[in-house]
C-alpha positions as a printed NumPy array, in Angstrom:
array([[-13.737,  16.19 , -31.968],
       [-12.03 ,  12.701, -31.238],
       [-11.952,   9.746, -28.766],
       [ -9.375,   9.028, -26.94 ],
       [ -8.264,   5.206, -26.234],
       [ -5.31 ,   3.863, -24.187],
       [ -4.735,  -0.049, -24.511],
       [ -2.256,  -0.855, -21.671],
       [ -0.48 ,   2.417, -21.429],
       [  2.844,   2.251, -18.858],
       [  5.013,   5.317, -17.896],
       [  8.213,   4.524, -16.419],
       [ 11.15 ,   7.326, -15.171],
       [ 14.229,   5.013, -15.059],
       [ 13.45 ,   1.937, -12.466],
       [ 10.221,   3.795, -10.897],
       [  6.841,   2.879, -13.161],
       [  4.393,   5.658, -12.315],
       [  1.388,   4.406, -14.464],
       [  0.558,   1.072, -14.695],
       [ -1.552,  -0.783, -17.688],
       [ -3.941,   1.642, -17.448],
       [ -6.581,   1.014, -20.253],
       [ -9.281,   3.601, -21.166],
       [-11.615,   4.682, -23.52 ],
       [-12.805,   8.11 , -23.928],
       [-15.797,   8.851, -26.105],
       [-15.761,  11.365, -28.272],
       [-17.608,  14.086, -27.144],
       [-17.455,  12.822, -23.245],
       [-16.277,  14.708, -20.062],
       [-13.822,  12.362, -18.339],
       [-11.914,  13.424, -15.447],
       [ -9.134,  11.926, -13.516],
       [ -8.978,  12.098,  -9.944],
       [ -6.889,  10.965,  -7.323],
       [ -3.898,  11.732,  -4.694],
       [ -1.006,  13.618,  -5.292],
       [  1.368,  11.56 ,  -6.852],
       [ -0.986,   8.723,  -8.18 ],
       [ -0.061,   9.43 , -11.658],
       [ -3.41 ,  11.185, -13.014],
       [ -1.313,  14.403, -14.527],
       [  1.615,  11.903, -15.999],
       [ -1.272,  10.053, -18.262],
       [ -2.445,  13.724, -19.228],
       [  0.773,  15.139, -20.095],
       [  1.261,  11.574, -22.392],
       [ -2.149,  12.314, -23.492],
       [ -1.119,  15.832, -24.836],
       [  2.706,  14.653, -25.771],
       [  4.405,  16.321, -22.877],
       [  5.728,  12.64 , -21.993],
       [  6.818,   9.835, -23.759],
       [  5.001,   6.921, -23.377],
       [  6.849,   3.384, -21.941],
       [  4.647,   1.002, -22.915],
       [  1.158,   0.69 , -24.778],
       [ -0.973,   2.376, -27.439],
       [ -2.427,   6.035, -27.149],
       [ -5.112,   6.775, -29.765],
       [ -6.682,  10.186, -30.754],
       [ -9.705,   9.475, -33.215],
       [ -8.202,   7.008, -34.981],
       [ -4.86 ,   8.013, -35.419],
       [ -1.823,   6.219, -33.039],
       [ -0.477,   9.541, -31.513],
       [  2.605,   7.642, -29.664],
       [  5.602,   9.452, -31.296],
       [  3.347,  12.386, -32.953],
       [  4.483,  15.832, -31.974],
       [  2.198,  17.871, -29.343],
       [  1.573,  19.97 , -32.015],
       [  0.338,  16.888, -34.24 ],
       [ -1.979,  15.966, -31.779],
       [ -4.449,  18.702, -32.4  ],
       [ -5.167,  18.913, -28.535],
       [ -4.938,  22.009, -26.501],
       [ -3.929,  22.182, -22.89 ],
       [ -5.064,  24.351, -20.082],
       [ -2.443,  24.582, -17.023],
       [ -2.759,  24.999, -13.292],
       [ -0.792,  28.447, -13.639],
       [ -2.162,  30.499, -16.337],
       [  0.702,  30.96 , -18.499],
       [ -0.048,  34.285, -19.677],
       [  2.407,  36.493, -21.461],
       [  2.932,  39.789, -19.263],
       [  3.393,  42.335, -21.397],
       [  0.754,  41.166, -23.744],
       [ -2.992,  42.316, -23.823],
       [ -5.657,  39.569, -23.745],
       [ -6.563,  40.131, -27.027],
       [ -2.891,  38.889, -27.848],
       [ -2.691,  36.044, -25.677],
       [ -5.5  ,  34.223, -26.673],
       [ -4.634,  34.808, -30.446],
       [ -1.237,  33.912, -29.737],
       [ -1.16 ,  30.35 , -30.864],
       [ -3.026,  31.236, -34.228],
       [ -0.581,  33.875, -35.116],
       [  2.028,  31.688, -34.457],
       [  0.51 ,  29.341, -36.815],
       [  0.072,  32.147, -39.799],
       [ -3.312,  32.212, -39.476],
       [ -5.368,  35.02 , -41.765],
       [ -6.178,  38.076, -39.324],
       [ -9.445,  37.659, -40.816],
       [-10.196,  34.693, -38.889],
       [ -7.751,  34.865, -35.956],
       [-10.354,  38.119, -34.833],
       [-13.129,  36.411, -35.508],
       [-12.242,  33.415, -33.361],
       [-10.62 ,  35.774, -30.454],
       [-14.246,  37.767, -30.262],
       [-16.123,  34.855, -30.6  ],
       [-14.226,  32.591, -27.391],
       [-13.942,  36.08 , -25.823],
       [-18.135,  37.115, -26.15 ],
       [-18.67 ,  33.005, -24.508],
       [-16.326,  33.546, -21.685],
       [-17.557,  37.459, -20.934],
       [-13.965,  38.537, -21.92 ],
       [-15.354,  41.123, -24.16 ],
       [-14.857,  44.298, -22.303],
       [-11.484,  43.187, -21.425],
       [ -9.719,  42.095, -24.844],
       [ -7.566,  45.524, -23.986],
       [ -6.203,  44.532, -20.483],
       [ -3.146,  43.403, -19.606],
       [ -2.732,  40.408, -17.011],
       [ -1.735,  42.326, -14.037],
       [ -4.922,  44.097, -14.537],
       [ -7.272,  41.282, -14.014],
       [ -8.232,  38.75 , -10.718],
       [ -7.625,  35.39 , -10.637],
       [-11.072,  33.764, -12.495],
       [-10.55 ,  36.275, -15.045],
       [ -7.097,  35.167, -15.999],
       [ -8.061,  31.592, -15.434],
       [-10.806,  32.671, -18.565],
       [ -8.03 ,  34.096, -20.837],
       [ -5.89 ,  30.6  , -20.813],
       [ -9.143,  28.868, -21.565],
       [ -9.843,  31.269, -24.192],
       [ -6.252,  30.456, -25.695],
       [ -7.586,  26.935, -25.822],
       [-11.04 ,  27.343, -27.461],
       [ -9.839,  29.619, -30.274],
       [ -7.326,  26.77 , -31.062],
       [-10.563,  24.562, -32.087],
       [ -8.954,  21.297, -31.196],
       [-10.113,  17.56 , -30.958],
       [ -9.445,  17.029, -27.317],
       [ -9.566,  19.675, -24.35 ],
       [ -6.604,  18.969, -21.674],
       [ -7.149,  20.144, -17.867],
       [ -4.644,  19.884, -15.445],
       [ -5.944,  21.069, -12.629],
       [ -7.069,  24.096, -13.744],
       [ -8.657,  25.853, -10.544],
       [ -6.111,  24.928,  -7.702],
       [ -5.187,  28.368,  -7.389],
       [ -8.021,  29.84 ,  -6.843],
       [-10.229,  30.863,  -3.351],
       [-13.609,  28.311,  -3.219],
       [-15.752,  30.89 ,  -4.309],
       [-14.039,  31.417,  -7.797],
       [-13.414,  27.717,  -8.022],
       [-17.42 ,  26.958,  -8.116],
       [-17.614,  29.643, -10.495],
       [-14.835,  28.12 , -12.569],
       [-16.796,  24.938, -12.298],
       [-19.905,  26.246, -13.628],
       [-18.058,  28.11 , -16.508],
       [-16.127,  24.521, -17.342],
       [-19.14 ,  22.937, -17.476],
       [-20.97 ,  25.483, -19.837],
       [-18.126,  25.391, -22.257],
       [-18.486,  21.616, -22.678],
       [-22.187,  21.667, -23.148],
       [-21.612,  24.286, -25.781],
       [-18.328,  23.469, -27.566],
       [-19.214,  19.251, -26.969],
       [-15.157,  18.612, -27.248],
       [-13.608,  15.455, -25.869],
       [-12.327,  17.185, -22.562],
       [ -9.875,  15.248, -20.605],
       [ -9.53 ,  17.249, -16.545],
       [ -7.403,  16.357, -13.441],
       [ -7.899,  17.224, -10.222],
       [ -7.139,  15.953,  -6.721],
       [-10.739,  17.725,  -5.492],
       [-13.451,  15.239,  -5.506],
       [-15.727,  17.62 ,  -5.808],
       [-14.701,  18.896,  -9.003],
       [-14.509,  15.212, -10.17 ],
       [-18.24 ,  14.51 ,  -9.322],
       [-19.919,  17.418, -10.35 ],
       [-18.195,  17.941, -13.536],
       [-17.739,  14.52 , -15.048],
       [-19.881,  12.148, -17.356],
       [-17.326,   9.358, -15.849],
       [-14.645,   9.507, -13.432],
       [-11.354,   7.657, -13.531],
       [ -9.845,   6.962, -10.135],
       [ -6.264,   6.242,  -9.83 ],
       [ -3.78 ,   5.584,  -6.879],
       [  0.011,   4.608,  -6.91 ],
       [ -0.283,   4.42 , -11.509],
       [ -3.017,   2.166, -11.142],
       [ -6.801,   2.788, -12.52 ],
       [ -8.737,   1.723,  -8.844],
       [-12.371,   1.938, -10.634],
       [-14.009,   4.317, -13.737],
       [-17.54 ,   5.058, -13.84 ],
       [-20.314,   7.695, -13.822],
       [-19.99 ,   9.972, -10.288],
       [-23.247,   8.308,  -8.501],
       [-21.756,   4.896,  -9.5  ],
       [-18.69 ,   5.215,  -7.831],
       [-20.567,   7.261,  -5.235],
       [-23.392,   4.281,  -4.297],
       [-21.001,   1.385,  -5.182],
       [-16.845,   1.892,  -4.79 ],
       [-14.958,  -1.042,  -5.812],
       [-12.34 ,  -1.004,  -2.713],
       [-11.764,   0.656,   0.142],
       [ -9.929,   3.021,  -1.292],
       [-12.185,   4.63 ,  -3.97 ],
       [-15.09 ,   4.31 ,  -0.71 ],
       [-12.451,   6.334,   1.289],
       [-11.863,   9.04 ,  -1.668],
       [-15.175,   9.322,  -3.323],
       [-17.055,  11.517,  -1.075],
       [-17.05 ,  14.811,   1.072],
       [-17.092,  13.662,   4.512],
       [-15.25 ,  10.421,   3.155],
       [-16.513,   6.886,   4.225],
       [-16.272,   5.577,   7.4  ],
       [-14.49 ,   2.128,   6.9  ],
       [-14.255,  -0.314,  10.49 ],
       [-12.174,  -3.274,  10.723],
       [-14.63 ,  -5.757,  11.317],
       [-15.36 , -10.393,  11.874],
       [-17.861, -12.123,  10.204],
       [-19.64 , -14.217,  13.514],
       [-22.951, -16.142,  13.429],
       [-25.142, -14.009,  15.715],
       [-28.471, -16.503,  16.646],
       [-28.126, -18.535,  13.304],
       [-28.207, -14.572,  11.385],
       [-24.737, -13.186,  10.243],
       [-23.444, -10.013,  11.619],
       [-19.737,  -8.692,  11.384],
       [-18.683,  -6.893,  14.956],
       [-15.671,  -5.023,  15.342],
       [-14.597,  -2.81 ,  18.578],
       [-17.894,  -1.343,  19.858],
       [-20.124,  -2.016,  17.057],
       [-22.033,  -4.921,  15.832],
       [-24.571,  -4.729,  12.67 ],
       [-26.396,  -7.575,  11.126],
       [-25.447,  -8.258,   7.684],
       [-28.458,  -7.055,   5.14 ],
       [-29.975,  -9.661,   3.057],
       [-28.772,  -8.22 ,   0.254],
       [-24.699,  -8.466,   1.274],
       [-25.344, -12.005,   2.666],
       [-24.74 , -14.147,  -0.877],
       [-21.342, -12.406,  -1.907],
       [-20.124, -13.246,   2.271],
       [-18.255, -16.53 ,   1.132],
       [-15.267, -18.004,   3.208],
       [-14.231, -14.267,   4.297],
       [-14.298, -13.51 ,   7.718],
       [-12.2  , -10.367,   8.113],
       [-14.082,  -7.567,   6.278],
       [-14.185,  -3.764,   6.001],
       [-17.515,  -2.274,   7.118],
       [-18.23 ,   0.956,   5.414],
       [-21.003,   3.472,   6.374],
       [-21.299,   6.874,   4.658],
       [-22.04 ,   9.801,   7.716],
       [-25.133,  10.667,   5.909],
       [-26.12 ,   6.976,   6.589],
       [-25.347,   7.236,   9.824],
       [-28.366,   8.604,  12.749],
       [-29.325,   9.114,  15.899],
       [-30.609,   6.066,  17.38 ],
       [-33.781,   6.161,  19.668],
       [-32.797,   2.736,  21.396],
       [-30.767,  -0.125,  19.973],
       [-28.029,   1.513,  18.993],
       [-25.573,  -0.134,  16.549],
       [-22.441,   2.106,  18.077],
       [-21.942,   4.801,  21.032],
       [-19.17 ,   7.561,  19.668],
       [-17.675,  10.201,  22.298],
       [-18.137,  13.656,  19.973],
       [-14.703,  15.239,  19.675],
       [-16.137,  18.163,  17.345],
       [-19.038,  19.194,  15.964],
       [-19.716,  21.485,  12.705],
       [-22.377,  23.453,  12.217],
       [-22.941,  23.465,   8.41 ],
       [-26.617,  25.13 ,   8.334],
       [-28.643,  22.169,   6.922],
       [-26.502,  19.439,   9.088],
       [-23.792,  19.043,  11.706],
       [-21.107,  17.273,  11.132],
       [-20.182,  15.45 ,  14.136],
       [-16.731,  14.542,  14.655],
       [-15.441,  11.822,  17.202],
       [-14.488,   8.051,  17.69 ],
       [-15.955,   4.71 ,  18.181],
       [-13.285,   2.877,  20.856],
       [-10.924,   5.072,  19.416],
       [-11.624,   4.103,  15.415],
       [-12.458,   7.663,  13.932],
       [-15.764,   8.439,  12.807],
       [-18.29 ,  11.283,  10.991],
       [-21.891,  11.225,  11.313],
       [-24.22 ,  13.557,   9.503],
       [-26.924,  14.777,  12.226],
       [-29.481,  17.126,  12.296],
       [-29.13 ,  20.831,  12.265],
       [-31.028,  21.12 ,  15.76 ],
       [-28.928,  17.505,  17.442],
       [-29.034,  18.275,  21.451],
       [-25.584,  15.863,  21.166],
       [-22.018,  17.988,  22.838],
       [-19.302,  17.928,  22.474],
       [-17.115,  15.768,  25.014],
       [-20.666,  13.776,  25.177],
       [-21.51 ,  10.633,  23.488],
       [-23.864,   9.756,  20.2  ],
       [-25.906,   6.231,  19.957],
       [-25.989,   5.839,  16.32 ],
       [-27.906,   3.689,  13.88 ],
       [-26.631,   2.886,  10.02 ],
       [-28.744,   2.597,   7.604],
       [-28.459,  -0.953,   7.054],
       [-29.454,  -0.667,   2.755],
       [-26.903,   1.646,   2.49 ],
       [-23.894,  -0.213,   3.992],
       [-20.771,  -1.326,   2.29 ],
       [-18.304,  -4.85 ,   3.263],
       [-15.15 ,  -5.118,   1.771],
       [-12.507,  -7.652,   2.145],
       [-10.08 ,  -6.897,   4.325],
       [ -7.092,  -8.368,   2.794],
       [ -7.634,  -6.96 ,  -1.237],
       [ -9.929,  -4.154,   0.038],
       [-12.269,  -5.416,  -2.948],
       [-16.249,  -4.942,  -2.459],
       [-17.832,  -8.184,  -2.068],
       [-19.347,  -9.357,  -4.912],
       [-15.737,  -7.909,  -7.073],
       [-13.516, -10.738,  -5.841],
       [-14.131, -12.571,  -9.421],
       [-13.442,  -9.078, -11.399],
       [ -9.734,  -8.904, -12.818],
       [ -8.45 ,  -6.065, -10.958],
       [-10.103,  -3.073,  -9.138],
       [-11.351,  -1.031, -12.317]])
């Protein structure tokens, strides 16, 4: 096992820089996954993590070893892919033990590593099969087989489970999950699922356009994002986020935006400063029905029907919103919601860096 460390790491194809001075460190040991949009440069660090790219700019360590121009091979890192990869025409058996044979490994041991990653990943019974043979989860098992046998320093995800249905991804999850707790290896994962980020990870990197936007344990960036955009990521219905003016409201500040108006919390009120055009951000499970004094009136566009709540879909003067209501809510569709935030759980961000207040002083977003 080995930490990973990148000190001001830049990739750069030709005049376009896809990742930007990202610095990280990676315990060894730790579960860090990187999350983020398409295109926000999350499988580019991977594939320089593993050697796949070349690295523009900065320092990539593995333990303590400087792995810049060191081979993929060198690296002592294996690599699961979003496609399996699978040879064909070969049995299981002979795809997972494919790498060791390649290396000239005694037969001895390549078996007893095969069995043994094949008896944790309930592959046992079908060491014989060929690919074609076997679903989706099962294959998905045989390429992270191949990568356990390999007993590296540093596990490599890249996106792993986007091709399979929801059911066999939270089973994919689960199975992820055990593997770390029993193998403890440095495991590096992308994704562009949130949900995979935040119930998998010990931290979560977020990244958008190359650039680190904030790292930190999943209730962290859950209770306090750094910017608007990590609050509008994080999160499954995402933030709602309002355009919003700072106004004195009877000596007491409140921020007021098209048909809402919520008095700033007591906590929020010494990070304010000279900023009067601000982001208000409510989560929709910190959102309610009011009983009088509502803080907004939303017309519902669509409701969802989730069993324990209903997601209620709609807009405030026409600035989207989601609120999380009751199972039982009497509210209709085409009819309108008074709704109350939870004042200790709401968020203010400025409106011109989209940084949390409090994070103006912090060099950058991370």
């Amino acid at each position: 096992m080995a930490s990973v460390t990148l000190t001001d790491v830049s990739k750069r194809f030709g005049d376009n820089t896809v990742v930007k001075n990202v610095f990280l460190d990676i315990a060894d040991g730790e579960f860090v996954v990187l999350v983020g949009p398409s295109g926000c440069g999350k499988s580019t660090t991977l594939r320089m993590i593993a050697g796949l790219e070349d690295i523009t700019e900065g320092e990539l360590k593995i333990g303590e070893r400087v792995v810049n121009d060191m081979t993929p091979r060198d690296r002592d890192v294996a690599m699961v892919f979003q496609s399996y990869a699978l040879y064909p025409h070969m049995t299981v058996y002979d795809n997972i033990s494919f790498g060791l044979r390649l290396r000239k490994m005694p037969k001895p041991e390549i078996d007893k590593r095969v069995r043994d990653a094949a008896q944790k990943l309930g592959l046992t019974e079908l060491l014989d099969r060929k690919p074609k043979a076997m679903s989706g989860g099962q294959r998905q098992r045989v390429a992270m087989g191949r990568a356990i046998v390999r007993q590296p320093a540093v596990f490599l995800f890249d996106e792993p489970l986007s091709n399979l249905d929801a059911k066999l991804r939270v089973q994919m999850r689960a199975e992820i999950a055990r593997m770390h707790r029993r193998e403890g290896v440095t495991t590096v994962y992308v994704t562009h699922d949130q949900i995979e980020a935040m119930t998998l990870a010990d931290r979560i990197v977020v990244m958008n356009f190359g650039v680190v936007q904030q790292v930190g344990a999943p209730l962290e960036l859950y209770r306090e994002p750094a910017n608007t955009f990590v609050a509008g990521f994080i999160g499954s219905p995402s933030m709602n986020l309002f355009d919003v003016d700072l106004r004195a409201t009877g000596g007491e500040p409140t921020v007021t935006g098209k048909g809402l108006s919520v008095p700033v919390p007591e906590r929020l009120r010494p990070h304010l400063g000279d900023q009067t055009k601000l982001v208000l951000g409510v989560r929709p499970e910190h959102l309610s029905e009011a009983v009088d004094g509502p803080h907004m009136t939303a017309r519902v566009d669509m409701l969802e029907p989730l069993g324990a709540e209903v997601h209620a879909l709609g807009d405030v003067e026409g600035q989207p919103i989601v609120a999380s209501l009751e199972p039982d809510t009497a509210v209709r569709v085409g009819g309108p919601v008074g709704l109350r935030m939870d004042l200790d759980q709401i968020h203010l961000f400025d409106r011109e860096t989209g940084l949390a207040l409090g994070r103006q002083a912090h060099r950058g977003a991370a």
